[in-house]
N, C-alpha and C positions, 0 to 999 in steps of 0.2 A: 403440469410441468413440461419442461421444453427437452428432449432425451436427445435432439441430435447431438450435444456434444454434454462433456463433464467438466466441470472447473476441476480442475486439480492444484492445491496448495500446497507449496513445499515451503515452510517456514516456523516462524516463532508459535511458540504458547507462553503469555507471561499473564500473571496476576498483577491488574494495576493497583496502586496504593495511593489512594488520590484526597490533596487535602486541598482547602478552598481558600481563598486572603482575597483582601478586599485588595491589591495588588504585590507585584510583582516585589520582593526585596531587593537592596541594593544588596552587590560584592561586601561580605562580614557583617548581615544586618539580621537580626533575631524579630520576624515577627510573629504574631497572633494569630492563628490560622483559626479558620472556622470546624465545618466540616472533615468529618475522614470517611474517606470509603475504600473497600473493595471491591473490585468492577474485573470482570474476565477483560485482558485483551491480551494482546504479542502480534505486532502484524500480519502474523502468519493465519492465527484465528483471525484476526478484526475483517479481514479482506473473503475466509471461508466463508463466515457466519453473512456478511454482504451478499456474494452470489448466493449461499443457499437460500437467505430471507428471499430473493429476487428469481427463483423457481429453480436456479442449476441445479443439477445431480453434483455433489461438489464429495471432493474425499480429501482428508488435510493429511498432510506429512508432517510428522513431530516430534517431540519429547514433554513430557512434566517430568517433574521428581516425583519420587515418595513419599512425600511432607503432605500437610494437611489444604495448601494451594491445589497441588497438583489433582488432589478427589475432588476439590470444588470447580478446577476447569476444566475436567473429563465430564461433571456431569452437568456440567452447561453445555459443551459440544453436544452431547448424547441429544439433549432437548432441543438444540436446534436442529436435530435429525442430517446433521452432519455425520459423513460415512468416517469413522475414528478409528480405524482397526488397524490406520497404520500410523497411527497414534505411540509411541511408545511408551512406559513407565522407567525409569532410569533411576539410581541409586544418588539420592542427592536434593536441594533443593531445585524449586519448581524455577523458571523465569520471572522475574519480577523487577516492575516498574516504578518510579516513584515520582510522582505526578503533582505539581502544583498547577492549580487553575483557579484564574484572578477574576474578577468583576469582568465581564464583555469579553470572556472565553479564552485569554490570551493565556500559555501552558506554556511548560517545560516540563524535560521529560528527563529523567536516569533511569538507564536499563541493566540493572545485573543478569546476566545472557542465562546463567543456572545450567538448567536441563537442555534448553537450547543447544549449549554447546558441543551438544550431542550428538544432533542430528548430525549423521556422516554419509557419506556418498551412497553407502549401502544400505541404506534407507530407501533412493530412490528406486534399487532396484527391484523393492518389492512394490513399488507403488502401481507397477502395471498401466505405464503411461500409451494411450496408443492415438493412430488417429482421428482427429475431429475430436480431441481434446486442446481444453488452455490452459496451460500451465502455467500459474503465478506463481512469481519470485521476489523474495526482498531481501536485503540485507543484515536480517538480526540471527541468522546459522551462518556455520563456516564456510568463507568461499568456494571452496573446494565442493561443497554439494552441491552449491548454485550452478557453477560447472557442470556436476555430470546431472543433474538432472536437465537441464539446457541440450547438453548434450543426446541424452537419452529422448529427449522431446524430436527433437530436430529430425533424431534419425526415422521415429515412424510419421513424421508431417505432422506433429502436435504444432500448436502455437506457442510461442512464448512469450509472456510479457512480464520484463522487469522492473520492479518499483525501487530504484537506487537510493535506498531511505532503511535506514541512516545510512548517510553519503561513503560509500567507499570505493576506493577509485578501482573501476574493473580492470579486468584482463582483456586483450584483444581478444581472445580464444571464445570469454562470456562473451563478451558484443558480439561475435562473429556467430553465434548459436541464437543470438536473442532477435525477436519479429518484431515487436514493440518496446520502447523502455518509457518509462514514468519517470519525473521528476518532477518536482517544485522548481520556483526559482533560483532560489538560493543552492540547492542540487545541480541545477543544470551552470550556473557559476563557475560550478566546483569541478563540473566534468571539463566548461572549456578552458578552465583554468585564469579567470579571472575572477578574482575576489567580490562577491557581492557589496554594495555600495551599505553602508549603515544610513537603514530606513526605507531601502532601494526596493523591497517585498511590495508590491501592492501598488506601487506607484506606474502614471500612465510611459512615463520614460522608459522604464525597466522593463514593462510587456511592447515598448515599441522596438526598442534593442533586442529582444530576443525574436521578436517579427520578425526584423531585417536579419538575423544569423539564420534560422532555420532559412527563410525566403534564400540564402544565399548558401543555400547547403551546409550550413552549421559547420566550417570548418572549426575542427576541434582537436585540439592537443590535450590530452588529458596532463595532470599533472606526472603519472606513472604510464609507460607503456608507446609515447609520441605518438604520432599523427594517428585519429579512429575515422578521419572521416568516410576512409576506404571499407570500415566493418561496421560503421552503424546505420541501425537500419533504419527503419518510422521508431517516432522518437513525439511525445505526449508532454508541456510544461502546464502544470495548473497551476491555476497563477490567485487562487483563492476566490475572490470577489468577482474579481475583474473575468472568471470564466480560465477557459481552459485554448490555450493554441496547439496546434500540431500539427506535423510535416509529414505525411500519410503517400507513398507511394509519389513523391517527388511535388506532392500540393502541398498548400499552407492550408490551414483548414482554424475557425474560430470559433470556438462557441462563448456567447456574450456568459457575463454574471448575473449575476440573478439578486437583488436585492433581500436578503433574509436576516429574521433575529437571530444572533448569535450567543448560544450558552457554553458552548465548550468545542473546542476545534479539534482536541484529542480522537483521532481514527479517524478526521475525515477523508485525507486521501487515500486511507486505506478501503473506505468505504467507497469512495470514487475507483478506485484497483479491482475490487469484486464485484464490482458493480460492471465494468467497464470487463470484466471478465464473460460474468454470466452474458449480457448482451453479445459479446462476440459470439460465446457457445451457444446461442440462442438461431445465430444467423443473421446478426443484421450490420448492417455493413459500418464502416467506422466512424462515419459522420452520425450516425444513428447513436451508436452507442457508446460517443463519449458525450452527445447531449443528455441522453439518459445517465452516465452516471455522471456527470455535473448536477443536473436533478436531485439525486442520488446523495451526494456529498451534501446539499445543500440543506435538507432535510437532516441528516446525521447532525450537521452542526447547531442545531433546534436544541437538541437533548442531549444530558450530560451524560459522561465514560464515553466508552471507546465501543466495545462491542455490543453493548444492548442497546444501543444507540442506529442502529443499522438499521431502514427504513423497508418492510415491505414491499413486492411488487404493486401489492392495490395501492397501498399510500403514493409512489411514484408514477402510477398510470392517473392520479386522482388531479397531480399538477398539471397546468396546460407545457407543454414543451416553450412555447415563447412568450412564457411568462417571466 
């Protein structure tokens, strides 16, 4: 394992509920579902349990509840030898997700936030963030801890990278704390305040349009907050198939896609966020390690849930890079 630096996780724990259809229903439509499972995920684990499969020394920041969820996702952490201690138990149910996944991996997702909504700012202070740590972030805990954990990052040289998933529109104060942010497409839409096109995810138009913004300094108005372009900083769109783009210290930078079977896309960008973590904390430079977790991601989406689904470092050193 690689000790120069820690992933450190400040986010969700939820129990996924995941049932299977051979597709999607329409708006008021009752169908047949296959399969039910429960599967650990809450972005906040899906992205630990990433870096640590991938060697980080990783420690999550959290909540479960009380309920019979919360002892099944404490002793999943534990097994993946994730450092938990600042893990809390909170009075209440655990986070919990409800998941349909159709024939060729296409999901939706409901999240009742539970225990999450917990997590409070004074949480981070016991996390003992220092530096030559990366501090991941995503949006299923209260803004306000994204905040001061950002905050708290910032001030001893931590890194931070935030994964704006699910989409909620920052604060100048987050952006101006944050070193890298993640988006999808339809995320990064949302930040510059133009509506994603229906259908527009994956297509060669919509990664050529986001080219040409970042290329052009991604002038951006959020919906809330007016002009970021003065507080954002390097800034990652993964764009699924088609690979990942990113404006990395004032370059564009491409990593192509990668042709893979698809069974369930549930956790992958989270699995590309830990992944994309651990390789920072590892030391390798950005071009390095968002190939790696493109890698990364693309393997996750092989195998079904969200967090058992996160790929090994041997499994990921076993693919060639330019494959």
């Amino acid at each position: 394992m690689d000790e120069r630096g820690r992933v450190v996780v400040v986010g969700s724990v939820n129990m996924d509920v995941v049932v299977t259809v051979e597709r999607m229903p329409a708006p008021g439509e009752t169908l047949a579902g296959g399969s039910v499972h429960q599967v650990p995920g809450g972005k906040g684990a899906n992205q630990a349990v990433a870096a640590r499969r991938l060697g980080a020394a990783t420690l999550l920041v959290g909540a479960v509840g009380d309920d019979a969820f919360g002892t099944t996702l404490a002793a999943f952490l534990d097994a993946e030898r994730i450092d938990t201690c600042r893990v809390r138990t909170v009075h209440g149910p655990s986070g919990t997700a409800l998941i349909t996944v159709a024939d060729g991996g296409e999901n939706t997702v409901v999240v009742a936030a539970g225990a999450n909504a917990a997590v409070r700012p004074d949480f981070v202070a016991d996390a003992g963030i220092r530096a030559g740590d990366v501090l991941l972030l995503q949006d299923e805990i209260p803004a306000q801890t994204n905040e001061a954990a950002a905050r708290a990052a910032r001030a001893v040289g931590a890194t931070t990278v935030l994964n704006l998933a699910p989409f909620r529109a920052p604060s100048r104060e987050l952006l101006a704390a944050v070193d890298l942010l993640v988006v999808n497409e339809t995320e990064f839409a949302q930040l510059v305040a133009e509506p994603a096109e229906p259908g527009a995810a994956g297509e060669l138009g919509a990664a050529g349009a986001i080219e040409d913004r970042l290329g052009a300094g991604a002038r951006l108005a959020a919906r809330a907050g007016g002009p970021l372009a003065d507080v954002l900083g390097d800034i990652v769109v993964t764009l699924g198939a088609q690979g990942v783009l990113a404006r990395i210290g004032g370059e564009v930078l491409r990593v192509p896609g990668r042709a893979v079977p698809v069974v369930d896309t549930t956790g992958a960008g989270d699995c590309f966020c830990g992944a994309l973590g651990a390789s920072l904390a590892a030391g390798m430079s950005p071009a390095e390690a968002l190939a790696r977790a493109n890698l990364a991601a693309g393997l996750a989406v092989g195998r079904f849930g969200a967090g058992p689904s996160m790929p090994t470092a041997a499994e990921v050193a076993a693919v060639p890079w330019g494959a």
